[in-house]
C-alpha positions in Angstrom: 66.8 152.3 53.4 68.5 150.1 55.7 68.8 150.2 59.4 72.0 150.6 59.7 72.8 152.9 56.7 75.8 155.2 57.0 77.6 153.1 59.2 80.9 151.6 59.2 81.6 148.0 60.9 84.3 146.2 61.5 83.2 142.5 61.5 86.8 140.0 63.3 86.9 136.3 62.5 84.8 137.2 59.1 86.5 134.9 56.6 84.0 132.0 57.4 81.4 130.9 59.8 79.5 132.9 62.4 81.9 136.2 61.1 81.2 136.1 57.6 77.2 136.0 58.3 77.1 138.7 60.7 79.1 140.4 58.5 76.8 139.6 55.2 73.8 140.8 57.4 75.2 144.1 59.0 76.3 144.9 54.6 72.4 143.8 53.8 71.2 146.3 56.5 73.2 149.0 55.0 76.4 149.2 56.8 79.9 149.3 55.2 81.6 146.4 56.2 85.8 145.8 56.9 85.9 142.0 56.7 88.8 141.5 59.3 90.1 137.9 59.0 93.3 136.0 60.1 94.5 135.5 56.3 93.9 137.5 53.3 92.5 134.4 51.0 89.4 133.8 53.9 88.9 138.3 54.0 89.0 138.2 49.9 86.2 135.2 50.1 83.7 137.2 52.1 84.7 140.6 50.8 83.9 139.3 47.0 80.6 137.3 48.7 79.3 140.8 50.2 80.5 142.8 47.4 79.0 140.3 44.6 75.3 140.8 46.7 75.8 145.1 46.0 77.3 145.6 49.6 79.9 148.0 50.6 83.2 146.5 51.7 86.6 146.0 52.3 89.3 144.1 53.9 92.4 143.7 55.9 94.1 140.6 57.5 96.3 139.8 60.5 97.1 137.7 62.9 95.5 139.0 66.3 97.8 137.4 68.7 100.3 140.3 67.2 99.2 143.3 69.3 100.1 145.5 66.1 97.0 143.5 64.0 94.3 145.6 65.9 95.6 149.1 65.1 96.0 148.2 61.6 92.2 147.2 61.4 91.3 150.1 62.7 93.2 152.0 60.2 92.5 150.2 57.5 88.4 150.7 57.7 89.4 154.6 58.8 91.1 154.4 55.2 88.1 152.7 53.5 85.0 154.5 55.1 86.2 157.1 57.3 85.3 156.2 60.5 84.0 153.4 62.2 81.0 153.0 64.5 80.1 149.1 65.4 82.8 147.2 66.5 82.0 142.9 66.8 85.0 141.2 68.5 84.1 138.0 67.0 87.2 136.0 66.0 88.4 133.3 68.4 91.4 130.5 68.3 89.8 127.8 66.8 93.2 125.7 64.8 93.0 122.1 65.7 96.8 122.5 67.4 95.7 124.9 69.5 92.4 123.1 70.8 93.9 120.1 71.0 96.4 121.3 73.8 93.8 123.3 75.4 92.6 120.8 77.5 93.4 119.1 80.9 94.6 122.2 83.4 97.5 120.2 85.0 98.5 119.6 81.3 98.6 122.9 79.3 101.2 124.6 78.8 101.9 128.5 78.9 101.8 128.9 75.3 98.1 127.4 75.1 97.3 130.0 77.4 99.2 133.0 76.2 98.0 132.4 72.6 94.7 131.7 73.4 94.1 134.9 75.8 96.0 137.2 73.3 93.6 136.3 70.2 90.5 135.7 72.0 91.1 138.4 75.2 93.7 141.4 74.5 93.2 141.5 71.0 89.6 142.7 71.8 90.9 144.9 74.3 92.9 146.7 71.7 90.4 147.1 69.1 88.5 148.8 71.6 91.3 150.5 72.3 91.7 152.0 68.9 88.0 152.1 68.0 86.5 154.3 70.8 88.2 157.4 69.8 86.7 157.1 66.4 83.3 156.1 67.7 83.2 159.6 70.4 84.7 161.3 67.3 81.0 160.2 65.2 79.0 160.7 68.4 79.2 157.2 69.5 78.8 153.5 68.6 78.2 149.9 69.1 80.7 146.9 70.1 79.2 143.2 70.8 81.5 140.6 72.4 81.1 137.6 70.7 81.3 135.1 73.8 80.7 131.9 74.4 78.8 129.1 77.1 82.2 128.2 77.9 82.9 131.5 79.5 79.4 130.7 82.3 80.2 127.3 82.5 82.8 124.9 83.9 83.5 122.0 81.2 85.8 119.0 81.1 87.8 120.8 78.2 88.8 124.2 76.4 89.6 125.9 79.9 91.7 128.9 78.4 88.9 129.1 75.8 86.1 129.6 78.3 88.3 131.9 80.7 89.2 134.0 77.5 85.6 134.4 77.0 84.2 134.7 80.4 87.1 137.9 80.4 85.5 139.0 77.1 82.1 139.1 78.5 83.5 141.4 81.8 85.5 143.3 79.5 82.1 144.2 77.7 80.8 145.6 81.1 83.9 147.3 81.3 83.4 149.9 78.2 79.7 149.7 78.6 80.3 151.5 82.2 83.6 153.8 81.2 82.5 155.1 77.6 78.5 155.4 77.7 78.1 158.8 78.8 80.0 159.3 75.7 77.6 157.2 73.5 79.1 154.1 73.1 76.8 150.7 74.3 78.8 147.3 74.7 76.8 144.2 75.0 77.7 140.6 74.9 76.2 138.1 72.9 76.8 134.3 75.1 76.6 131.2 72.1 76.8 127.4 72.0 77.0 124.8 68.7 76.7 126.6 66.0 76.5 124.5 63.0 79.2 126.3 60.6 80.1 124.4 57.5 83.0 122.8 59.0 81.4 121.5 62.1 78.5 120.3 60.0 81.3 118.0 57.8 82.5 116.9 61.4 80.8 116.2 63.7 78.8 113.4 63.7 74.9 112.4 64.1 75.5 111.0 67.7 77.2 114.1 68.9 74.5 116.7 67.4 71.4 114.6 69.1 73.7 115.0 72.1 73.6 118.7 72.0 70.2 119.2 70.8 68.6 116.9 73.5 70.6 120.0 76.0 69.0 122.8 74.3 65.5 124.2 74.9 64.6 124.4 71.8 64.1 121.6 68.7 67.4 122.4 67.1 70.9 123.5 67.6 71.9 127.1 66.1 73.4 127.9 62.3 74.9 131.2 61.8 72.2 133.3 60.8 71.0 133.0 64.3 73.8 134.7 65.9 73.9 137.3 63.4 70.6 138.6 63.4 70.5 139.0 67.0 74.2 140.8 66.9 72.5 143.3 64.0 69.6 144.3 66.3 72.3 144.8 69.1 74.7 147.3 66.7 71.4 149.2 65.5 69.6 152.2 67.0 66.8 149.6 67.9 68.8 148.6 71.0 69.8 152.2 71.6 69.1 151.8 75.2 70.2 148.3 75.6 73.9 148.3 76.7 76.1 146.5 79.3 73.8 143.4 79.0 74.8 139.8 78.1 72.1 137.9 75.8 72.3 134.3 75.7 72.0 133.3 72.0 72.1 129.5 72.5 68.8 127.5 72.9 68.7 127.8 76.1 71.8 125.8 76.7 73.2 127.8 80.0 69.7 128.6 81.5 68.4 125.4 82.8 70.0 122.7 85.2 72.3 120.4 84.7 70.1 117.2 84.3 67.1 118.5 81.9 67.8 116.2 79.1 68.3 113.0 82.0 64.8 114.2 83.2 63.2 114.6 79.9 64.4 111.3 78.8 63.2 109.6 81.6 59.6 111.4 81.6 59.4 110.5 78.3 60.0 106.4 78.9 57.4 107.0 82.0 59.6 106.4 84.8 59.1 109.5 86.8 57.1 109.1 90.3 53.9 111.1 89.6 52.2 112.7 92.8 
């Protein structure tokens, strides 16, 4: 028996990366899974992945800035399963054209903004939207906010990505405080690096030591940790955990700015000792 047997997910951004593991460990736990992705080739690869391991699973595709994309998800695992109870709002503008322009403030242009808000912001919004009468219909459910650093943190890049995010984690609080009397939790889940296949062929060895010197712990993340912590969140195990937002990322956003300065120089002995 798994924990989360007889339940029916919808999993966004699940043709690759941090999407398609959370969505492989919510189908080993026992849930039936919608793989929701921006194209049907990347939905079909994680559907056949899922359904080649003996999970339960279907598909649909769509592009979320289109504010019809979120009702036809919906549907679509109504159709498969009937009904849905965990919602994971996990897909996120990450096309190099888009990033690229998302940059300097006094540079961007509205577009940047309104496409990165309406896939990474409203979209959300409007799977919730749809999903909560289906979820008070079954007695209740779970949604996690997949959010990011960006959204705590100022940075010298990616501002409509972290104020997308940083809306993402409020909008979290948001159903959390309107829908829990009627049994539905919300919870955020804050990440960093994650080293997905892609950023793992691109990025190079300079940059990760970079980022893992920042973290509190002796490495930087891979998917599987995001997903197990966003499984435990869905399940009845966190029951009572709701309108909270975990940080799933090393310790990147809990420490002061100059920790890996510090560490460095303790290490080369050129700290003042009392």
């Amino acid at each position: 028996m798994g924990v989360l047997d007889g339940k029916v997910a919808i999993v966004t951004g699940a043709g690759s990366g941090i999407g398609a593991r959370i969505a492989h460990v919510l189908a080993e736990q026992g849930a039936k899974v919608l793989v929701a992705a921006s194209r049907a080739e990347s939905a079909a690869g994680t559907t056949q992945a899922i359904r080649d391991a003996g999970g339960q699973v279907a598909s649909a595709f769509g592009d979320l800035a289109d504010p019809a994309t979120a009702q036809h998800l919906v549907d679509a695992a109504v159709a498969a399963f009937g009904g849905v109870d965990i919602l994971v709002n996990n897909a996120a503008v990450t096309d190099a054209a888009t990033l690229a322009k998302d940059a300097n403030i006094a540079d961007m242009d509205a577009a940047t903004w309104e496409r990165t808000l309406k896939v990474n912001t409203i979209a959300p919004a409007l799977l919730c939207k749809a999903v909560i009468p289906h979820m008070i219909a079954r007695g209740g459910g779970s949604i996690v906010m997949v959010a990011s650093g960006r959204g705590v943190q100022g940075d010298l890049g990616m501002p409509a990505y972290g104020a997308s995010k940083a809306a993402l984690i409020n909008l979290a609080l948001n159903v959390a405080t309107q829908y829990g009397k009627q049994g539905i939790r919300a919870n955020s889940v804050v990440v960093g690096m994650v080293m997905t296949p892609p950023l793992a062929a691109s990025i190079s060895p300079e940059m990760i030591a970079l980022f893992t010197a920042h973290h509190l712990t002796p490495y930087v993340a891979d998917p599987q940790d995001i997903a197990g912590p966003v499984a435990f969140l869905v399940s009845d195990a966190a029951r009572f955990i709701t309108g909270a937002t975990l940080a799933v990322d090393g310790g990147m956003t809990s420490h002061a700015a100059p920790f890996a300065d510090v560490m460095k120089l303790s290490s080369a002995g050129m700290l003042k000792q009392d």
